[in-house]
ZAFI-307300 format. One record per atom (N, C-alpha, C, O): x, y, z; atom name. Coordinates in steps of 0.05 Angstrom, whole numbers. Each point is the difference from the previous one (the first is absolute). Layout:
BEGIN
+--------+--------+--------+------+
|      X |      Y |      Z | atom |
+--------+--------+--------+------+
|      X |      Y |      Z |   CA |
...
+--------+--------+--------+------+
END
This chain:
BEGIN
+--------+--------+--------+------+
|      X |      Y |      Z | atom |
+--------+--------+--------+------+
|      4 |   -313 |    102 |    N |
|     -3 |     28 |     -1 |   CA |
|     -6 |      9 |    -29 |    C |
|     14 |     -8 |    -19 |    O |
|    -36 |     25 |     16 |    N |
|     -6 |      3 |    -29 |   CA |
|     -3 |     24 |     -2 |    C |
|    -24 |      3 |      6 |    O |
|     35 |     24 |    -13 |    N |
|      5 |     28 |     -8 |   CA |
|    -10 |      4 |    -24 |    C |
|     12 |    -11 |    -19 |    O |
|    -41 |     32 |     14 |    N |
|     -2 |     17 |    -24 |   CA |
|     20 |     16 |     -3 |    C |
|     13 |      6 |     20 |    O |
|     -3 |      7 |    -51 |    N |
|     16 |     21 |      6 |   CA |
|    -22 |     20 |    -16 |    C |
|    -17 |    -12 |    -14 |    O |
|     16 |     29 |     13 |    N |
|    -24 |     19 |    -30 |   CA |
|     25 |     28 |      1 |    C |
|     12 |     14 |     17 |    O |
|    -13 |    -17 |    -47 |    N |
|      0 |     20 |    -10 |   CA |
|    -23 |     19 |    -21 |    C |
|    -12 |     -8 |    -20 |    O |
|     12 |     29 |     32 |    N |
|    -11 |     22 |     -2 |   CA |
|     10 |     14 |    -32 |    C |
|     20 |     -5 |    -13 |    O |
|    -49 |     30 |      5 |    N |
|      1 |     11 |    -21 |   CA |
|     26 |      3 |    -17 |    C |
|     16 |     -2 |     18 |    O |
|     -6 |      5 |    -34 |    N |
|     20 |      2 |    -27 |   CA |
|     26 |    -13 |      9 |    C |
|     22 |      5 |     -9 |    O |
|    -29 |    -26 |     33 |    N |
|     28 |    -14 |     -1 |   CA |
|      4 |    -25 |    -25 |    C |
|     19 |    -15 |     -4 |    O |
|    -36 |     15 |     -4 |    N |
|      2 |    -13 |    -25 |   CA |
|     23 |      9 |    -22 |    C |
|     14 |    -14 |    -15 |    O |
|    -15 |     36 |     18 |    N |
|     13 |     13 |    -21 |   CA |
|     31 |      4 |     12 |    C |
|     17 |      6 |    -16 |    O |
|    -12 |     -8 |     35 |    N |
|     28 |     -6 |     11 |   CA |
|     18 |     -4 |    -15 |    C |
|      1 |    -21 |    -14 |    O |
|     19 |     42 |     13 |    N |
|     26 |     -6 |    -20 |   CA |
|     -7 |     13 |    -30 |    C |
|     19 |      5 |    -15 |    O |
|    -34 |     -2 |     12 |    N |
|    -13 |     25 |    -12 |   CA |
|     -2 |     31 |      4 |    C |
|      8 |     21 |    -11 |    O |
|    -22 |    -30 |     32 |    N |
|     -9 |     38 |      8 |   CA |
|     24 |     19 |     24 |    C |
|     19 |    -11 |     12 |    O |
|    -22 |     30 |     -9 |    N |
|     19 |      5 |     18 |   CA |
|     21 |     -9 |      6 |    C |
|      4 |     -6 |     23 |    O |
|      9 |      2 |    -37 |    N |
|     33 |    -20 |     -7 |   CA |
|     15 |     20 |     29 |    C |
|     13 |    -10 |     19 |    O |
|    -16 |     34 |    -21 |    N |
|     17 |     15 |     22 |   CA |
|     -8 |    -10 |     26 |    C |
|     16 |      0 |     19 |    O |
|    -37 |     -8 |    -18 |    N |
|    -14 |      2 |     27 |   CA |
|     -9 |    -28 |     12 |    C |
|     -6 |     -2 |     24 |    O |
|      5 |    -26 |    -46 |    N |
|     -9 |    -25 |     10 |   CA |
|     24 |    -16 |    -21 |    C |
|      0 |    -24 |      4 |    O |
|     20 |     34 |    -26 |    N |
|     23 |    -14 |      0 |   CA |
|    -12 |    -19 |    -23 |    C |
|    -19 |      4 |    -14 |    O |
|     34 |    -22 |     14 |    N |
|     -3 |    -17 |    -31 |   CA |
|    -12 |    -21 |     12 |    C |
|      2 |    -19 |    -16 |    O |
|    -11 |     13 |     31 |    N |
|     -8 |    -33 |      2 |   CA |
|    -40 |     -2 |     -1 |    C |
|    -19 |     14 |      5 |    O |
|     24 |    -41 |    -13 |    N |
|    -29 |     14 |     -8 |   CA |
|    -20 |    -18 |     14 |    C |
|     14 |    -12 |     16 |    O |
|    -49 |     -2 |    -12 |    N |
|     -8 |     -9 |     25 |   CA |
|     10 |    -33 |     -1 |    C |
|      3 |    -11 |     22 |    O |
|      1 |     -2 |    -45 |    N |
|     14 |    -22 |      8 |   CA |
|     23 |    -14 |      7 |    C |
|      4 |    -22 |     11 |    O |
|     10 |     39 |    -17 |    N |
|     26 |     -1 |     21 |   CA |
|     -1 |     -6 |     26 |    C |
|      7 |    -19 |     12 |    O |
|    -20 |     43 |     -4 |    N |
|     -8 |     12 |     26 |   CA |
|    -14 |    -29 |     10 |    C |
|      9 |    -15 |     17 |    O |
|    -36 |     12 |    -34 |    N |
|    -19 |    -27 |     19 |   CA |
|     29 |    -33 |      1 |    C |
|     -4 |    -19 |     15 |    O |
|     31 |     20 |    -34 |    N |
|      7 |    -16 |     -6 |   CA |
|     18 |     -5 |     30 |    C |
|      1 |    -19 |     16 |    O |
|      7 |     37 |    -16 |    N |
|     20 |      8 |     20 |   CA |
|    -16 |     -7 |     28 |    C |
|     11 |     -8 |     20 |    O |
|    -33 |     13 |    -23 |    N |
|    -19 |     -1 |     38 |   CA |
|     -1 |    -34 |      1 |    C |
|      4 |    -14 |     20 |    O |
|    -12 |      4 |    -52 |    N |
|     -1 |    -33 |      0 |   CA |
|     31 |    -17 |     16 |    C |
|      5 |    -23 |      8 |    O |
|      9 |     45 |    -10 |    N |
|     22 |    -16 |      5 |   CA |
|      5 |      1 |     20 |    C |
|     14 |    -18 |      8 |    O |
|    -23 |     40 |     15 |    N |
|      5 |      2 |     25 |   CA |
|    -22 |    -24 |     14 |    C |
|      3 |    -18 |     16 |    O |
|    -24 |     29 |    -30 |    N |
|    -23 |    -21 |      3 |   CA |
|      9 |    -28 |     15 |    C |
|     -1 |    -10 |     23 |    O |
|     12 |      2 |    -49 |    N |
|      1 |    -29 |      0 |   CA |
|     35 |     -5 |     15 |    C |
|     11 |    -23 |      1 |    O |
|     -1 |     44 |      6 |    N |
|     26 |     -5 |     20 |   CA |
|    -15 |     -9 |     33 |    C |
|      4 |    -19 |     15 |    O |
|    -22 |     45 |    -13 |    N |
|     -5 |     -4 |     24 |   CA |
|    -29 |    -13 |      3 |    C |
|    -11 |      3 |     22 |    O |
|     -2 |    -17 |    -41 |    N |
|    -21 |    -25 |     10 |   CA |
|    -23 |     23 |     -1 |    C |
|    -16 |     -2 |     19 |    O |
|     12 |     15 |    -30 |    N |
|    -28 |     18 |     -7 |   CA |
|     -8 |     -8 |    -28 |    C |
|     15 |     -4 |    -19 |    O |
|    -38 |      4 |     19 |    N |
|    -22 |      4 |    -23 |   CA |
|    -14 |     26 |     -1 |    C |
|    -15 |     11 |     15 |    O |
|     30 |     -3 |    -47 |    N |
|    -13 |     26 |    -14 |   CA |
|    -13 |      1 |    -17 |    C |
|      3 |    -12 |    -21 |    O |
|    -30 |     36 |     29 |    N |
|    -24 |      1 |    -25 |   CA |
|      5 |     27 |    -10 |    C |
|      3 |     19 |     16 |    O |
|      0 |    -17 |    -36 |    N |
|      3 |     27 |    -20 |   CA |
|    -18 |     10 |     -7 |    C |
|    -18 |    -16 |     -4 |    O |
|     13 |     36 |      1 |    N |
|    -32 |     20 |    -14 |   CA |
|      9 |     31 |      1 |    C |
|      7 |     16 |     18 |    O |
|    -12 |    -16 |    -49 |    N |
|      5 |     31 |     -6 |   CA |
|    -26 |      6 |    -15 |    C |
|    -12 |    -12 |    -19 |    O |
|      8 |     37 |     36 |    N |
|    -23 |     25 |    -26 |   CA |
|    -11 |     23 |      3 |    C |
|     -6 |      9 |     22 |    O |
|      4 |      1 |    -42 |    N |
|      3 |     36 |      3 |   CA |
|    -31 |      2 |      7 |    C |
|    -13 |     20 |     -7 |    O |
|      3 |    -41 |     20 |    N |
|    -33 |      9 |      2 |   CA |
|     -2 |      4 |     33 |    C |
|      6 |    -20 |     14 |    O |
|    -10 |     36 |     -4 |    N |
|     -7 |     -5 |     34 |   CA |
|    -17 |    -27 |     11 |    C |
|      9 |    -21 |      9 |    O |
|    -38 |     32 |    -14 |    N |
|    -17 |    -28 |      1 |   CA |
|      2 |    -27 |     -2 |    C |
|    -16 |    -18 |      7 |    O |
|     46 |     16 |    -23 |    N |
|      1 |    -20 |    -12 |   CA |
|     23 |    -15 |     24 |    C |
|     -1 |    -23 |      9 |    O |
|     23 |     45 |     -4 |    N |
|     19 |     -6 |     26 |   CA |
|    -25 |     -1 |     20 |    C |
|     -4 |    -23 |      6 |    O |
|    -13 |     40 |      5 |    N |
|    -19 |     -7 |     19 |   CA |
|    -11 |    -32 |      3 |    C |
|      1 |    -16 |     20 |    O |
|    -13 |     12 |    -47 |    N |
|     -9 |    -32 |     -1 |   CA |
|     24 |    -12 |      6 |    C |
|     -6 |    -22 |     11 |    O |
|     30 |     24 |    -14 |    N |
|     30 |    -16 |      6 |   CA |
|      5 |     -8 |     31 |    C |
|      3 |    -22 |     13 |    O |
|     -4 |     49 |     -6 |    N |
|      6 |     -5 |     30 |   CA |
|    -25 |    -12 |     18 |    C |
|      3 |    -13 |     21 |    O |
|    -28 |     21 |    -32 |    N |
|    -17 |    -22 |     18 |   CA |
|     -1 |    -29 |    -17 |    C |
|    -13 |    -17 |     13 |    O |
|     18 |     11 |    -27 |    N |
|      7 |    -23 |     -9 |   CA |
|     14 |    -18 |     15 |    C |
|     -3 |    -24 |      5 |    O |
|     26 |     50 |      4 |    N |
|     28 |    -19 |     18 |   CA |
|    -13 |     -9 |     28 |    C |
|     15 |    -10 |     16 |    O |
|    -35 |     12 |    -11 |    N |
|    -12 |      5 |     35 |   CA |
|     -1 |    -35 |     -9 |    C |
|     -7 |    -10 |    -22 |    O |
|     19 |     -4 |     46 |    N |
|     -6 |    -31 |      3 |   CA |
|     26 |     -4 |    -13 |    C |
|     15 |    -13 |     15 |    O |
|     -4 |     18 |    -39 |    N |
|     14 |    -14 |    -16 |   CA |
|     34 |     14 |      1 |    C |
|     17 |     -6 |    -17 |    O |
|    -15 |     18 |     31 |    N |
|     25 |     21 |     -1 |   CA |
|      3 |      2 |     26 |    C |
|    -18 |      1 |     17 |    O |
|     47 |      0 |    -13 |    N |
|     11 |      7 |     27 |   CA |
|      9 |     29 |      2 |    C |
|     -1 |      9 |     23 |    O |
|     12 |     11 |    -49 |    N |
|      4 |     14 |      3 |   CA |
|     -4 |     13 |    -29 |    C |
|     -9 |    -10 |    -20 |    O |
|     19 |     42 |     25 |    N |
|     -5 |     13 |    -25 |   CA |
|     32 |     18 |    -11 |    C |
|      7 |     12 |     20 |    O |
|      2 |     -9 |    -31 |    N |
|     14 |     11 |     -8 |   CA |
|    -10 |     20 |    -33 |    C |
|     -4 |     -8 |    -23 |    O |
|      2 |     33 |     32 |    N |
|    -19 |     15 |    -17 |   CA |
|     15 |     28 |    -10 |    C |
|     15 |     12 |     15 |    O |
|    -19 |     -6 |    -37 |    N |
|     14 |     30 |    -11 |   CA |
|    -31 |     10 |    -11 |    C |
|    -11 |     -5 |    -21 |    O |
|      7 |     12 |     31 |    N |
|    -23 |     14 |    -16 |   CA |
|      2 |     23 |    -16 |    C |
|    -19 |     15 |     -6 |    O |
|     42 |    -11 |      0 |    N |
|      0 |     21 |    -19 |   CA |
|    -12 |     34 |      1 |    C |
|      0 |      9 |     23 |    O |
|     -6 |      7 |    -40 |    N |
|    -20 |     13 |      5 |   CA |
|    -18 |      7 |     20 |    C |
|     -5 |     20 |     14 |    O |
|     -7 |    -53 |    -16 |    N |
|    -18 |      1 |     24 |   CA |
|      2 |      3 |     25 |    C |
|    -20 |     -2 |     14 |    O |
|     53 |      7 |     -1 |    N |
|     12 |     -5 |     19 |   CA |
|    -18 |     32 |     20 |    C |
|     -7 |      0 |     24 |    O |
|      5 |     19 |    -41 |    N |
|    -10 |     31 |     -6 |   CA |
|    -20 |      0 |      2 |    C |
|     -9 |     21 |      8 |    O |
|    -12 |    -45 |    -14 |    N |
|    -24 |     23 |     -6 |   CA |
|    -23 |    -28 |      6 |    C |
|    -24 |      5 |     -3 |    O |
|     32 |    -26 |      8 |    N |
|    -27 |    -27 |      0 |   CA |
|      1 |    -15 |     31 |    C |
|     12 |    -19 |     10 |    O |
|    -30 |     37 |     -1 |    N |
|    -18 |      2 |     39 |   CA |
|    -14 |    -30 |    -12 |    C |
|     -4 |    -16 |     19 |    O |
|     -4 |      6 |    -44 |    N |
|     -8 |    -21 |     -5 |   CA |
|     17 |    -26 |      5 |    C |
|     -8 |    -21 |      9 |    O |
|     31 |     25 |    -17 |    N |
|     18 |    -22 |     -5 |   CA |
|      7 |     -3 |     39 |    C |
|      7 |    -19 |     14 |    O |
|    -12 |     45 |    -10 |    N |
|     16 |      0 |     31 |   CA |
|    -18 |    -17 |     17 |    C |
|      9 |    -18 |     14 |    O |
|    -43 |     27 |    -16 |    N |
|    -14 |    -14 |     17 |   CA |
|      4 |    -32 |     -9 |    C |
|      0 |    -18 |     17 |    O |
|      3 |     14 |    -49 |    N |
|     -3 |    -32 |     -4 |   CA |
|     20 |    -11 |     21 |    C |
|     -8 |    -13 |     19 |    O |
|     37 |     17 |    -22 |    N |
|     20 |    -13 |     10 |   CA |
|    -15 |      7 |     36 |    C |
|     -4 |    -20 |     13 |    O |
|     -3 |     44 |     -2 |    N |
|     -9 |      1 |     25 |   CA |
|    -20 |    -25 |      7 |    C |
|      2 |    -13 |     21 |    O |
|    -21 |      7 |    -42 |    N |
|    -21 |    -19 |     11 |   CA |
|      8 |    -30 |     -8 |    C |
|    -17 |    -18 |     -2 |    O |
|     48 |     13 |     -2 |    N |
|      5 |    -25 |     -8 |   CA |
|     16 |    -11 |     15 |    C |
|      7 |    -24 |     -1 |    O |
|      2 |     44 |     20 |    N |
|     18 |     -4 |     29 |   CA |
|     28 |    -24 |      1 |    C |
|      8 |    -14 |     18 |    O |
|      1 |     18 |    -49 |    N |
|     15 |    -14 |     -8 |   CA |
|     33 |     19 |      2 |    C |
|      1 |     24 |     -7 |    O |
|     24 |    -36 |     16 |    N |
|     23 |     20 |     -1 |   CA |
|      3 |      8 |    -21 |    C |
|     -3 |    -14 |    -20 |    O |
|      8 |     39 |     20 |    N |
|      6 |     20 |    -31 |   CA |
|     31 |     11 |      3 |    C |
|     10 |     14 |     19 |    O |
|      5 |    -25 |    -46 |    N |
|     26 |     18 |      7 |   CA |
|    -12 |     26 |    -17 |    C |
|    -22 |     -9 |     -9 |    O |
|     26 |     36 |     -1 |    N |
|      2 |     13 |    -28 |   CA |
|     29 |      5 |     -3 |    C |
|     16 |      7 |     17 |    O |
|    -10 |    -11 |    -46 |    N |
|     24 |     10 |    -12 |   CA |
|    -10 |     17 |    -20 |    C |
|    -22 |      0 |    -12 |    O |
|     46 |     17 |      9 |    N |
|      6 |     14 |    -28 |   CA |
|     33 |      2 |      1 |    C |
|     20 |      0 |     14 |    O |
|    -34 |      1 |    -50 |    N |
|     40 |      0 |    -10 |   CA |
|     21 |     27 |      8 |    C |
|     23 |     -2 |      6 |    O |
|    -41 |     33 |    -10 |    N |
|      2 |     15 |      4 |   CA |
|      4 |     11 |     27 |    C |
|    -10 |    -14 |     17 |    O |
|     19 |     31 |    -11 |    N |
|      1 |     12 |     26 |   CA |
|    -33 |     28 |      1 |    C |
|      0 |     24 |     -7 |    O |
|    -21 |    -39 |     17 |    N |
|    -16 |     19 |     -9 |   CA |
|     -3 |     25 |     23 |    C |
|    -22 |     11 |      3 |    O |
|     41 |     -6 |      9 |    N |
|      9 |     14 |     23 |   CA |
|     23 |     29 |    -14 |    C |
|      7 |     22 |     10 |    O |
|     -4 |    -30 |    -27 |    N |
|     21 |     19 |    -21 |   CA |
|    -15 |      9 |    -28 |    C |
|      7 |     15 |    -19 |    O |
|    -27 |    -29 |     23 |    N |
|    -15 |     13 |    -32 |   CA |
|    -21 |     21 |      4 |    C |
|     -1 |     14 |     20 |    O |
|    -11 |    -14 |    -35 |    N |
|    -22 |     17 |      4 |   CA |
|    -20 |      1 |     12 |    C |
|    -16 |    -16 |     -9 |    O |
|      4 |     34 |     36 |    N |
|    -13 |      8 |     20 |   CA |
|    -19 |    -22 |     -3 |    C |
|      0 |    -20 |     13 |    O |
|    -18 |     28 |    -34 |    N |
|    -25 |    -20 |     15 |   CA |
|      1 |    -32 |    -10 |    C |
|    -20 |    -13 |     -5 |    O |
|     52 |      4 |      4 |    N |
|      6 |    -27 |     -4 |   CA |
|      8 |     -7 |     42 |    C |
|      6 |    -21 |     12 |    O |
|    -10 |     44 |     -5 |    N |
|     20 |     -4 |     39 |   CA |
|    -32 |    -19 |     11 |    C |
|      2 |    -19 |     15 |    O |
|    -22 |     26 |    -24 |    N |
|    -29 |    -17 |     18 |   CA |
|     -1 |    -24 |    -20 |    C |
|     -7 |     -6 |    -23 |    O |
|     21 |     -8 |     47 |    N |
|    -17 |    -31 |     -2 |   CA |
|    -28 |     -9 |      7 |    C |
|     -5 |      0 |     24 |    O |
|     -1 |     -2 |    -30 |    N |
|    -32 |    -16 |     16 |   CA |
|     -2 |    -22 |     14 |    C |
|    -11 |     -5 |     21 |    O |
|     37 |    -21 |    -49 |    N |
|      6 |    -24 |     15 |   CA |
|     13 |      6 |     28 |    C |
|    -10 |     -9 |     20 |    O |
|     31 |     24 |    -19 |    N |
|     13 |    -12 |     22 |   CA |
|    -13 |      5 |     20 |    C |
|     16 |     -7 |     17 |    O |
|    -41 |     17 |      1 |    N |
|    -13 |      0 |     19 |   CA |
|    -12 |    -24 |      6 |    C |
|    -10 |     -2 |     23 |    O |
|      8 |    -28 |    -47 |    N |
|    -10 |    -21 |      5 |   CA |
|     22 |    -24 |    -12 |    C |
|     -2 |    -22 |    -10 |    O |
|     24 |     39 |     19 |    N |
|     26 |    -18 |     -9 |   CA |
|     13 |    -13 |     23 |    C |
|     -9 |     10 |     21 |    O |
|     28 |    -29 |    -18 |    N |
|     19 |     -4 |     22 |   CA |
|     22 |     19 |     -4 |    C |
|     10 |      9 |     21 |    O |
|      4 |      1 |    -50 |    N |
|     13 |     20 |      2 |   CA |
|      1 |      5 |    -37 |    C |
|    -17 |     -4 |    -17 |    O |
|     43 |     13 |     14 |    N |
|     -2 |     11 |    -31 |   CA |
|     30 |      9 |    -14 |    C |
|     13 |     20 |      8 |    O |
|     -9 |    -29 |    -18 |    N |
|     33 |      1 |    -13 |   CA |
|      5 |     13 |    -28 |    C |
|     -5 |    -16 |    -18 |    O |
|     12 |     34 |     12 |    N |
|      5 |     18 |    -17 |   CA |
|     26 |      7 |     -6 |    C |
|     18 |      2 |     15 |    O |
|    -18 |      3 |    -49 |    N |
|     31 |     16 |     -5 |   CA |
|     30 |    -19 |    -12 |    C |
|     24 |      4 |     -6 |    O |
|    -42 |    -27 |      9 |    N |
|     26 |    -24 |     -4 |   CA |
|      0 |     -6 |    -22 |    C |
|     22 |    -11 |     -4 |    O |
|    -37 |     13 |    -23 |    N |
|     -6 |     -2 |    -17 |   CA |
|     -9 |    -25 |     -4 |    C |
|    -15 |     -2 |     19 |    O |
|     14 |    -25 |    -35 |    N |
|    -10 |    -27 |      4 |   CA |
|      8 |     -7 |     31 |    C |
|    -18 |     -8 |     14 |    O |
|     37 |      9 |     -6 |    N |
|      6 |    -14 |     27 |   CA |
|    -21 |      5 |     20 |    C |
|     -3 |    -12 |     22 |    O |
|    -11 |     30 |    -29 |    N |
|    -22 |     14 |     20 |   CA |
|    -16 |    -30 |      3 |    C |
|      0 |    -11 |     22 |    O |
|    -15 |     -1 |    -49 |    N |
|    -11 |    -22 |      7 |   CA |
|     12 |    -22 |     17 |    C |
|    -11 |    -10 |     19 |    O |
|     35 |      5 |    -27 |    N |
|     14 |    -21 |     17 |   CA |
|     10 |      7 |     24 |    C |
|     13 |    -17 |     13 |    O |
|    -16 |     34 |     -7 |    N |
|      5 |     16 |     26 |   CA |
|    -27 |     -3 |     12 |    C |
|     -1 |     -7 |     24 |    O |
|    -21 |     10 |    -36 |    N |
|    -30 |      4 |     13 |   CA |
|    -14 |    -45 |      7 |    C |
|    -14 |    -13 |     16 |    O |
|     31 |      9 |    -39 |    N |
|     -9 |    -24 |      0 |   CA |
|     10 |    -19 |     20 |    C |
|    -12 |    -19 |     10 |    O |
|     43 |     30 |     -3 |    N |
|      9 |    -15 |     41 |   CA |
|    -10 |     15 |      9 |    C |
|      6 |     -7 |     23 |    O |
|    -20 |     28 |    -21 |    N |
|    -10 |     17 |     24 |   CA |
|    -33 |    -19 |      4 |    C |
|    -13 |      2 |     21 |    O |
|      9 |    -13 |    -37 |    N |
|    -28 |    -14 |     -3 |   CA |
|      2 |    -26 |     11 |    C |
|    -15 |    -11 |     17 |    O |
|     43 |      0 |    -34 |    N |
|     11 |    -25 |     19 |   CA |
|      3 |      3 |     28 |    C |
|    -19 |     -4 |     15 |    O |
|     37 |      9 |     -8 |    N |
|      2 |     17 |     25 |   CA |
|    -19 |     -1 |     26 |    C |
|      1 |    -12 |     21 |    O |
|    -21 |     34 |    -35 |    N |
|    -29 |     -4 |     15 |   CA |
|    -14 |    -22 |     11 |    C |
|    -11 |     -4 |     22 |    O |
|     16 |    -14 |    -53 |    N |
|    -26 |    -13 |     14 |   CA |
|     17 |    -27 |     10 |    C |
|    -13 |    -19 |     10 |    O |
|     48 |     17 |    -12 |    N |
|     10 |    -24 |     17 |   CA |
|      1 |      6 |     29 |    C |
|      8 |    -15 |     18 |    O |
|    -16 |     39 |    -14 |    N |
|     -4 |     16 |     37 |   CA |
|    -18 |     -5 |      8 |    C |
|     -1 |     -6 |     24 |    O |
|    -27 |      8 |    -44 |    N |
|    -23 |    -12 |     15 |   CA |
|      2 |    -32 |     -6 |    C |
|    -18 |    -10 |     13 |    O |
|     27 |     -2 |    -21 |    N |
|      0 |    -33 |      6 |   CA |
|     12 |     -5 |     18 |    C |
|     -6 |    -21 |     12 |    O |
|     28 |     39 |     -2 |    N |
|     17 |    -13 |     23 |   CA |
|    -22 |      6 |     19 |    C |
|     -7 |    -20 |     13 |    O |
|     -7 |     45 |     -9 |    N |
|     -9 |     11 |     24 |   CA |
|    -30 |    -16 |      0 |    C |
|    -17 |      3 |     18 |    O |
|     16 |    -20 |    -40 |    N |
|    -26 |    -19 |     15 |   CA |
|      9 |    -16 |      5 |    C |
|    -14 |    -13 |     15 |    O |
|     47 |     -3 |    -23 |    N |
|      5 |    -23 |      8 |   CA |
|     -2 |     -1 |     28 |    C |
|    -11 |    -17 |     14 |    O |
|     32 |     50 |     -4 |    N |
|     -6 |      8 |     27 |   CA |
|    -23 |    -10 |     18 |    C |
|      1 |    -18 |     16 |    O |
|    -25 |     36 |    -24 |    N |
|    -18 |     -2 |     18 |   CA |
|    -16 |    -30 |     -6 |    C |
|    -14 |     -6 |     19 |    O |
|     14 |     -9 |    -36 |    N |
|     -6 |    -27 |      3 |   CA |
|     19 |    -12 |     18 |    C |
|    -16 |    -12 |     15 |    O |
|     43 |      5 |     -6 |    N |
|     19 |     -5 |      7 |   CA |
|    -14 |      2 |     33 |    C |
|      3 |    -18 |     16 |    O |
|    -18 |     43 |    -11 |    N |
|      0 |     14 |     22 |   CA |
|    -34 |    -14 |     11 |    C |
|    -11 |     -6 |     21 |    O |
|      7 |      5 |    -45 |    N |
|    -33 |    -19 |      6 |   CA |
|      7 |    -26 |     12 |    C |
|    -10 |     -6 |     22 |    O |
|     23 |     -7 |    -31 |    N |
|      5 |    -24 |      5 |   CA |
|     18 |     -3 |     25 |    C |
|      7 |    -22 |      7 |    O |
+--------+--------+--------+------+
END
């Protein structure tokens, strides 16, 4: 099982910016911490961060063939990129989205996602745990569809 995770615009700056609102930890922690769940539960993780859209766009069709799933914060973009939404739409790959924030308690035009209409679901408000929370929800997923083909092979035979 091999999971992108992407992080999205100014999470770079993590532990930096908005100390009230995203806390002290900053994005390597965060990717350190997913390595460890990673490698508890037998997943392979690809990392990619950048404040460019186009550039997450080229990411996620990248992942088509080579990725089982996505685990994505898009940041910003979560608001406002019908681009990023169709990519992950035409890559028909599982999408968790996280954010650290609760973007349900912030400010109005942070409430429209775009992703989550092409998500399996979306976890918010936990602050880092959001990823590792998003990242068994990804596990999760896709050990349901292995059973459910072992199933129906089971059922072929």
């Amino acid at each position: 099982m091999r999971i992108l995770i992407i992080h999205g615009p100014n999470l770079n700056m993590l532990g930096l910016r908005e100390r009230n609102i995203y806390g002290e930890v900053n994005l390597e922690e965060i990717n350190e911490e997913l390595r460890k769940v990673g490698e508890k539960e037998g997943v392979e993780l690809d990392f990619f961060q950048s404040n460019s859209e186009g550039a997450i766009i080229d990411r996620i069709h990248a992942a088509y063939g080579n990725c089982d799933a996505i685990v994505i914060n898009p940041g910003a973009f979560t608001h406002t990129s019908i681009a990023i939404r169709d990519g992950i739409a035409a890559v028909g790959i599982p999408v968790v989205e996280v954010h650290m924030s609760n973007i349900y308690s912030r400010e109005p035009f942070r409430r429209k996602s775009y992703i989550a209409e092409v998500s399996e679901g979306q976890i918010c408000g936990f602050g880092k745990d959001s990823y590792v929370l998003g990242l068994m929800a990804a596990i999760s997923i896709l050990r349901k569809k292995q059973l459910e083909r072992k199933k129906d092979e089971s059922q072929r035979h």
